[in-house]
C-alpha positions as CSV (number, residue, x, y, z in Angstrom):
1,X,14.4,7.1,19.4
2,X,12.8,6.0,16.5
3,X,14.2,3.2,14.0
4,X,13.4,4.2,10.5
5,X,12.2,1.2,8.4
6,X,13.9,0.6,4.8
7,X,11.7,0.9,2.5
8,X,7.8,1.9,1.6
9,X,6.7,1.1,-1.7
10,X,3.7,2.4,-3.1
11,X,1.7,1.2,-6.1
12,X,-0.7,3.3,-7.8
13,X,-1.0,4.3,-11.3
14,X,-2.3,8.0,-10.2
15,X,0.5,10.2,-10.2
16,X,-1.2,12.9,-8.0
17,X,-1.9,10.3,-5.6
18,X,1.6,9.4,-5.4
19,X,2.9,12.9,-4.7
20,X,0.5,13.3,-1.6
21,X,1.1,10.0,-0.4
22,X,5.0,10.3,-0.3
23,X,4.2,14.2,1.1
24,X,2.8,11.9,3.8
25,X,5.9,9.5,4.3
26,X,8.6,12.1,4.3
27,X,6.4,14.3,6.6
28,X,7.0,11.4,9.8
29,X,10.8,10.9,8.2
30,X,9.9,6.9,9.1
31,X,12.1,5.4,6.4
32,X,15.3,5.5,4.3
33,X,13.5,5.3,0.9
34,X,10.6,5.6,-0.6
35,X,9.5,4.1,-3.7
36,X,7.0,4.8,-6.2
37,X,6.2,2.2,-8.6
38,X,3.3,2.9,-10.9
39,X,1.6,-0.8,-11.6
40,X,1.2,-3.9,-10.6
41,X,3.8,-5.9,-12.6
42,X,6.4,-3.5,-12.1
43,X,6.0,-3.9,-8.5
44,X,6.3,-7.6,-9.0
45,X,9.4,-7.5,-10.6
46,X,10.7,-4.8,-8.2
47,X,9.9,-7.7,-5.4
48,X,11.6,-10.1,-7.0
49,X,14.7,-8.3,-7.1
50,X,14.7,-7.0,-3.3
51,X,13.9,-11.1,-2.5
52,X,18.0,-11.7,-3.8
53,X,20.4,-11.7,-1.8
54,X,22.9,-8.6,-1.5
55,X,24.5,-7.3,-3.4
56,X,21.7,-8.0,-6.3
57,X,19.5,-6.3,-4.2
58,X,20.9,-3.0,-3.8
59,X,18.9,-1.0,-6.2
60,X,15.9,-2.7,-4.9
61,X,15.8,-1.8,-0.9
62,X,13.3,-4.4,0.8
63,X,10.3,-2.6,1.7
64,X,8.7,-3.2,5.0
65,X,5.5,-1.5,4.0
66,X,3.9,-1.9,0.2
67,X,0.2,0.6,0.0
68,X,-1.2,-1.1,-3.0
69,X,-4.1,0.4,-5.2
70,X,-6.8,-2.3,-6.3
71,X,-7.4,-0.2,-9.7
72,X,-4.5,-0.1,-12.0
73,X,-4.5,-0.6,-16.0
74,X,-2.8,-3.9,-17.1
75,X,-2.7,-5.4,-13.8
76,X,-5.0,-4.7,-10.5
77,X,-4.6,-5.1,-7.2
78,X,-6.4,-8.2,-6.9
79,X,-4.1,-9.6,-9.6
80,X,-1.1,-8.3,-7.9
81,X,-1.9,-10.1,-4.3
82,X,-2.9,-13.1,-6.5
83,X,1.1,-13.3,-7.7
84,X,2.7,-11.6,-4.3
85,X,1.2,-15.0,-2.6
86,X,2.7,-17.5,-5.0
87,X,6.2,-15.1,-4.5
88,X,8.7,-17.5,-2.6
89,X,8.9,-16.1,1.1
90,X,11.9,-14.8,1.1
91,X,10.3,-12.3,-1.5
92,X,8.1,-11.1,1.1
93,X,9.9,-11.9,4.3
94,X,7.7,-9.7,6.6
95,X,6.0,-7.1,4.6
96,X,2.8,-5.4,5.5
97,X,0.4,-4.9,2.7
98,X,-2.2,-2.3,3.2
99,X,-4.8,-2.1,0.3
100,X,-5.2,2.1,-0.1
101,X,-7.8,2.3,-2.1
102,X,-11.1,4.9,-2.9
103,X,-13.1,1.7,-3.3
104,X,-16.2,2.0,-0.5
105,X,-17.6,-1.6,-1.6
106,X,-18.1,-3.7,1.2
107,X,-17.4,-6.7,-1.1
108,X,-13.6,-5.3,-2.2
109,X,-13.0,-5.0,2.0
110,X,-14.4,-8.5,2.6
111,X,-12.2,-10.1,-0.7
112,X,-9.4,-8.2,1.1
113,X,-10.0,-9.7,4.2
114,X,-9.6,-13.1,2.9
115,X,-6.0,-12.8,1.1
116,X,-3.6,-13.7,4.3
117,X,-0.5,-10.9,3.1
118,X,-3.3,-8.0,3.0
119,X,-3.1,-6.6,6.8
120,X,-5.4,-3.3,6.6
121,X,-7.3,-2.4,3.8
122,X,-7.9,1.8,4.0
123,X,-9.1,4.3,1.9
124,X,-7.0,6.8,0.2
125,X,-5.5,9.0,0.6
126,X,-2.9,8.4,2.6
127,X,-2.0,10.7,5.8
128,X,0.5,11.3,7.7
129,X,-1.9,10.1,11.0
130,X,-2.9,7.1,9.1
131,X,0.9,5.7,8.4
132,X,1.4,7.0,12.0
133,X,-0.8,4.4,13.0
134,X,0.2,1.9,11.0
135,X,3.8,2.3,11.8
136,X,2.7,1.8,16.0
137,X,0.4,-1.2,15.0
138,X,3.1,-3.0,12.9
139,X,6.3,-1.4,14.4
140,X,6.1,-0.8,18.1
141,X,9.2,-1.3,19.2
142,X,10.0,1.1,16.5
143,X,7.4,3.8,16.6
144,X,5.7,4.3,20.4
């Protein structure tokens, strides 16, 4: 039987991209909520809130997955992951960041490579055989 995880939060500006991504997530029914937060900061503050302790936390559901977007307005990913490292750890606890990205530069994988919290780094969009993947990778006792 599969475990559903929490939360996946994803952070993109583009709202189509959103749509098909969460199309995606609800097609494997792999978690209890799905949140779409368009940019970077936002998502900071959403972290910081899932980080207290319940019941401060309960609009904020910890996610166990965050797909981040490296080009957003106001804040990028690059900023983002700059912050989400400084976050105390019980902000992040164990959360898998994937950077989803169209980005095809070789130099934006290798930069990614190097920020320890950044565990894949894909290219949109998402698919339901992609979080498939990453869901047996990250969650097997979950998701064999």
């Amino acid at each position: 039987m599969k475990v559903k995880l929490n939360c996946i939060l994803l952070v993109d500006d583009d709202e189509p991209t959103n749509f098909l991504n969460k199309i995606a997530v609800e097609e494997l029914e792999c978690t209890h909520h799905i949140k779409i937060i368009p940019g970077a900061r936002e998502a900071l503050d959403y972290l910081s809130c899932a980080g207290q302790p319940a019941p401060l936390n309960k609009n904020c559901p910890t996610p166990e997955i965050i797909f981040l977007d490296i080009n957003m307005p106001a804040m990028d990913g690059w900023e983002f992951l700059q912050r989400y490292e400084a976050l105390p750890e019980e902000h992040k606890s164990s959360i898998i960041v994937i950077m989803l990205t169209t980005s095809f530069n070789p130099e934006d994988e290798l930069k990614a490579r190097k920020i320890p919290s950044v565990k894949e780094f894909r290219n949109k969009p998402l698919t339901s055989a992609l979080l498939q993947d990453i869901l047996q990778r990250y969650f097997p006792d979950n998701y064999k």
